[in-house]
C-alpha positions in Angstrom: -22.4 -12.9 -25.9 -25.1 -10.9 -23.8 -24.8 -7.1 -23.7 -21.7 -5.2 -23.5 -21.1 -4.3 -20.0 -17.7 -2.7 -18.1 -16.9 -1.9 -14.8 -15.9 1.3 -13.7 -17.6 1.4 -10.9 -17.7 -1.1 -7.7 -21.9 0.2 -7.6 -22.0 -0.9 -11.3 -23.0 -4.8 -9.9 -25.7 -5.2 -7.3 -25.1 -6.6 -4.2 -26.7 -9.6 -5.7 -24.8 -9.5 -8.5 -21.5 -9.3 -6.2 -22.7 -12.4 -3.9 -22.4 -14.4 -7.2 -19.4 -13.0 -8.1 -17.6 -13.7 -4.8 -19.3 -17.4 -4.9 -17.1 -17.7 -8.4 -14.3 -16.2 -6.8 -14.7 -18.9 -3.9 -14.8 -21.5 -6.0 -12.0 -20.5 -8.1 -10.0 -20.5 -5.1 -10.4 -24.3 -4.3 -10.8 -25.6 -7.8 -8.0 -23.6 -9.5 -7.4 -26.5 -12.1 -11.3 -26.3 -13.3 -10.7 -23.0 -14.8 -7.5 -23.4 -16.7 -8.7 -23.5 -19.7 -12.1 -21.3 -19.6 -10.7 -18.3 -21.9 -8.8 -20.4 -24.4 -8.8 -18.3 -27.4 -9.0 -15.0 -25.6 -7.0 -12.1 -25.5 -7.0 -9.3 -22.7 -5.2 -6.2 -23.3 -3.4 -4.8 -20.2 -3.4 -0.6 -21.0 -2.1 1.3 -18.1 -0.8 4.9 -18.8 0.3 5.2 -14.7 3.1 3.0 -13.2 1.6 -0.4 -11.7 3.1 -3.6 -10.5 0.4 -5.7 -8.5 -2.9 -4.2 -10.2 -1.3 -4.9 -13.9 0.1 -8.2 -12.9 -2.6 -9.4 -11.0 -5.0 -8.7 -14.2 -2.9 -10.8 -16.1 -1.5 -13.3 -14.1 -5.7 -13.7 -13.4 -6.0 -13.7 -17.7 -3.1 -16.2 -18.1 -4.6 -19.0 -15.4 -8.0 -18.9 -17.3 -5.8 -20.3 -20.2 -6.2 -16.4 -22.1 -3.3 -14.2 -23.1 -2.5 -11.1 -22.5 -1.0 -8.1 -24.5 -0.7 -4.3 -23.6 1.9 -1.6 -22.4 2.7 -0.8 -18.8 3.6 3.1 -19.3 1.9 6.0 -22.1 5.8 6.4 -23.2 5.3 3.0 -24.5 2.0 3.8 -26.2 1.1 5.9 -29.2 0.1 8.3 -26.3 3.3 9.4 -26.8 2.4 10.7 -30.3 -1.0 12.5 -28.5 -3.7 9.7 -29.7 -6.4 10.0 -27.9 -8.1 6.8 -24.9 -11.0 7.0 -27.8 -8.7 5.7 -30.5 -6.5 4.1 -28.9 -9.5 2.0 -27.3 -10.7 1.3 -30.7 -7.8 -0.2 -32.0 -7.2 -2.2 -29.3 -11.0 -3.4 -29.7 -9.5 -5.0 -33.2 -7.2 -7.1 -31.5 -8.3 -7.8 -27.7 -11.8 -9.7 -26.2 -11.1 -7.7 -23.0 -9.6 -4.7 -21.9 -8.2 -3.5 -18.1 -7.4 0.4 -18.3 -5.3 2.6 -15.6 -5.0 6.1 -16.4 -4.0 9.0 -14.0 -7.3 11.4 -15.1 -10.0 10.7 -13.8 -12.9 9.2 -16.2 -10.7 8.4 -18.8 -11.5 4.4 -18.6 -15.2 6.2 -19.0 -14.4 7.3 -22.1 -12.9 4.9 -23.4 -15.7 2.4 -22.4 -18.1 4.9 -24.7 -16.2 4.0 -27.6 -15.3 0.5 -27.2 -16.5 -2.9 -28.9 -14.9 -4.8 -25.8 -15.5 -4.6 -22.1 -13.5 -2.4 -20.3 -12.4 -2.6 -16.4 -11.5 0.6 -15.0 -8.2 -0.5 -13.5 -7.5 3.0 -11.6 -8.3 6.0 -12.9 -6.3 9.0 -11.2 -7.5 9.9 -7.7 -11.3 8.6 -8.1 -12.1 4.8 -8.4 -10.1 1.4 -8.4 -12.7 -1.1 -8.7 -11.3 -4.4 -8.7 -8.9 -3.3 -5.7 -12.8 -2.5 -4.1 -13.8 -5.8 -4.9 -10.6 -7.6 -3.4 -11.3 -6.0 -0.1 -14.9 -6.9 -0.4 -14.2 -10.7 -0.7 -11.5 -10.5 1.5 -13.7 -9.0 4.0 -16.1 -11.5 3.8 -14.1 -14.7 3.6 -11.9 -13.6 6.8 -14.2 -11.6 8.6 -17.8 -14.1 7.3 -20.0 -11.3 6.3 -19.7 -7.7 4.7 -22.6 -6.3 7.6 -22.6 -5.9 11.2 -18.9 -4.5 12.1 -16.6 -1.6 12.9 -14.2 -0.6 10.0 -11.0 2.0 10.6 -9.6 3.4 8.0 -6.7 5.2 8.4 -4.1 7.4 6.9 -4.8 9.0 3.7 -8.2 9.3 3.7 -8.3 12.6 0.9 -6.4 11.2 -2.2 -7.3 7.6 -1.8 -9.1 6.1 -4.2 -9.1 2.7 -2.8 -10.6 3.9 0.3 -13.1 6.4 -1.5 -14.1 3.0 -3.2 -14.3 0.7 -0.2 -16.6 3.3 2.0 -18.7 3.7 -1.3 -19.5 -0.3 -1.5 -19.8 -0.4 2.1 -22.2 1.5 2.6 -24.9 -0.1 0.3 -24.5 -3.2 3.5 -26.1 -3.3 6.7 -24.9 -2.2 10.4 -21.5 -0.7 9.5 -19.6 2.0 11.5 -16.8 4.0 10.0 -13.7 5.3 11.9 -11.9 7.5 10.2 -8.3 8.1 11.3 -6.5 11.3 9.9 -4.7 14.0 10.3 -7.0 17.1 9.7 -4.7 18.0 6.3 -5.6 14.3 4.9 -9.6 13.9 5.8 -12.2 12.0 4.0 -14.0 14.3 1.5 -17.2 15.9 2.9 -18.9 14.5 -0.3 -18.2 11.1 1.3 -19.5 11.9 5.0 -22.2 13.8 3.8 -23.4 10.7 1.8 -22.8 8.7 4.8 -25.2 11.2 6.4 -27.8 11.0 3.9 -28.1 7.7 4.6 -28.1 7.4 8.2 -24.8 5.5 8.4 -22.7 6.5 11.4 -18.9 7.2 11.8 -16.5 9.2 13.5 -13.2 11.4 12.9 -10.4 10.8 14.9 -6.7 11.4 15.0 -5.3 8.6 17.1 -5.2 5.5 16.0 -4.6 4.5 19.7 -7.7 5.5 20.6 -10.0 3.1 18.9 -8.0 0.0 18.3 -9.4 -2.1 20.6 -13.1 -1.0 19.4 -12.3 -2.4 15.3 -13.0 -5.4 13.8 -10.9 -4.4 10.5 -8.5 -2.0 10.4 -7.7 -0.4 6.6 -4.3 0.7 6.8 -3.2 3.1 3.8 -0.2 4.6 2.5 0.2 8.8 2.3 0.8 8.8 -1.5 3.8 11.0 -2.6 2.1 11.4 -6.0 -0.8 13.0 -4.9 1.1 15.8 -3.5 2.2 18.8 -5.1 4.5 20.3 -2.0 7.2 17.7 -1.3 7.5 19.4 2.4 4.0 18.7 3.0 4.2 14.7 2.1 7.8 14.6 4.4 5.7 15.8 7.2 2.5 13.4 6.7 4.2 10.3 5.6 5.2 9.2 8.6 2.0 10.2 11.0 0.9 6.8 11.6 2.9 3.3 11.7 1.1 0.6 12.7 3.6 -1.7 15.2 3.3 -4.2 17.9 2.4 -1.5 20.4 -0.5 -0.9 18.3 -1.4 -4.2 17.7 -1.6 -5.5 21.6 -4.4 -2.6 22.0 -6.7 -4.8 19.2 -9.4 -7.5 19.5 -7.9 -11.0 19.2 -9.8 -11.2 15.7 -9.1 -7.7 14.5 -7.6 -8.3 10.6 -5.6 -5.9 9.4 -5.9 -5.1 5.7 -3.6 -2.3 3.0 -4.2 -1.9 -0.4 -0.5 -2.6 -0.6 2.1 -0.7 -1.6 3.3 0.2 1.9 6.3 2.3 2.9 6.1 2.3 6.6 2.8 2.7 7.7 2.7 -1.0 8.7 6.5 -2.5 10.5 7.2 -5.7 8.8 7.2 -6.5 12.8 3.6 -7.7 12.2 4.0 -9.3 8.8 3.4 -12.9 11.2 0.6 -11.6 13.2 -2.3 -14.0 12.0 -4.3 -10.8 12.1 -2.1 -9.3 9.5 -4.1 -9.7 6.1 -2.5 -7.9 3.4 -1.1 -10.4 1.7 -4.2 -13.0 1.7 -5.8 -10.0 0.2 -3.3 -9.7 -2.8 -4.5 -13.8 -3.6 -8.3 -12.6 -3.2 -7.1 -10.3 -5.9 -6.2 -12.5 -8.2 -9.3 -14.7 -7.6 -11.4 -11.7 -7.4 -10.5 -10.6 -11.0 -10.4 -13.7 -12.5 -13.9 -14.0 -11.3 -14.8 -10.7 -13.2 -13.2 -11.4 -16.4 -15.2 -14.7 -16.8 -18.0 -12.6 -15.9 -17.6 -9.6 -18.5 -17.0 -12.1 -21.1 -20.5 -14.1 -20.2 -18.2 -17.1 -19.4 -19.9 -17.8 -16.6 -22.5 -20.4 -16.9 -20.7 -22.1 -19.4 -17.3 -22.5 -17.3 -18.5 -22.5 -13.6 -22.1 -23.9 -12.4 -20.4 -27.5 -12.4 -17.8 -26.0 -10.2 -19.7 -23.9 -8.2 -22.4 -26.8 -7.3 -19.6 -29.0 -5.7 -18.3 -26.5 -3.4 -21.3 -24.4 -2.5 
């Protein structure tokens, strides 16, 4: 094997580096059956300390079609957490027994520190209010396989624009591409960071702020819906009020571009009526398959599988 290398970070890969891992990704989609076998042997360990259902089971549903295994805990109660061992041990133990290792943890850089200390790769699965990586990377491909390109559109984002990660992520790959114009749609009490706009600043990369969502639907190409997380809130009044500011509907929806696709992070509460579930625009659930290809993709990838397991593959469809 090559160099250890992790992935905390969707800026961790070039943009070169993510056109190839798309191309895998693409190729994995129409030649499932080529890859059912390409970790044989291999062993991921699945180590989230926060509550997940599609982010752990996509990891290893993505693990268990490569022809790997997986082993892990889904909650720190089930974990020798519980006892106070540290994400430095614990990573090291699990190095003993796992090739690969996804981590979600609710404080911040803990999948960092772990990644110091460990003799596997490590994918930052979530890590409190700051990154989710791979969920950047399934918007990324899904992007570009619906929309053809990651440059040269408008992007909405709406909703909870201050405590979510997936959207802190998304607007930080973004803006490494060419010709993209951010709408942010908020109430004032859940804004994008000003460490986000003012990087969007610095680099000459225009958006806007904006409360109504009516108000620039018809200008979007991709509207990124989001959820207002109760777990992010410490005053239970304040998340009653906010959860319910936006809910995207048919209303909505005949105000938008013909080819306007609609993506969410998923879970959703009510931001999005299941009205819309049918509109061809309605994405979200395409973009839980990219997911799956998407990581499957970047475990072949950490583990240096790739040339070994893909270029015939990738030379028939591309």
């Amino acid at each position: 094997m090559s160099r250890l290398r992790h992935m905390m970070s969707p800026l961790d890969f070039s943009t070169d580096e993510l056109d190839r891992l798309f191309d895998v990704a693409g190729d994995i989609e129409h030649n499932m059956g080529a890859y059912a076998h390409a970790c044989d042997g291999r062993i991921m360990a699945t180590c989230f300390y926060e509550p997940s259902t599609r982010t752990r089971l996509s990891f290893e549903t993505a693990m268990l079609r490569l022809g790997g295994k997986t082993i892990g805990f889904a909650d720190a109660s089930n974990s020798s957490a519980s006892k106070g061992e540290s994400v430095s041990d614990t990573i090291r133990v699990i190095s003993c027994f796992a090739d690969i290792c996804a981590m979600r943890h609710p404080k911040e850089g803990a999948p960092m520190v772990a990644a110091e200390k460990s003799l596997i790769p490590v994918i930052n699965a979530g890590d409190g209010g700051h990154q989710h990586p791979t969920q950047t990377l399934t918007d990324l491909l899904t992007i570009r396989s619906l929309y053809g390109s990651l440059s040269g559109f408008t992007i909405g984002l709406c909703g909870d624009l201050k405590f979510g990660r997936t959207v802190h992520s998304l607007i930080n790959a973004l803006s490494r591409y060419q010709n993209i114009h951010f709408i942010f749609i908020s109430p004032q009490e859940l804004r994008v960071p000003d460490y986000i706009t003012e990087m969007l600043s610095s680099k000459g990369i225009t958006y806007e702020e904006v409360v109504r969502l009516e108000d620039v639907m018809p200008r979007l190409d991709l509207l990124y819906m989001t959820r207002v997380q109760k777990e992010r809130f410490f005053n239970e009044e304040d998340y009653i009020r906010l959860k319910g500011f936006y809910v995207l509907d048919k209303a909505k929806m005949q105000l938008a571009k013909k080819e306007m696709f609609v993506l969410h992070p998923l879970p959703r509460v009510n931001e999005i009526s299941v009205d819309i579930d049918d509109d061809p625009r309605a994405a979200y659930f395409r973009q839980v398959q990219y997911g799956l290809y998407v990581r499957m993709a970047l475990i072949l990838t950490l583990l240096d599988l790739t040339d070994e397991h893909m270029n015939e593959g990738l030379l028939k469809t591309y």
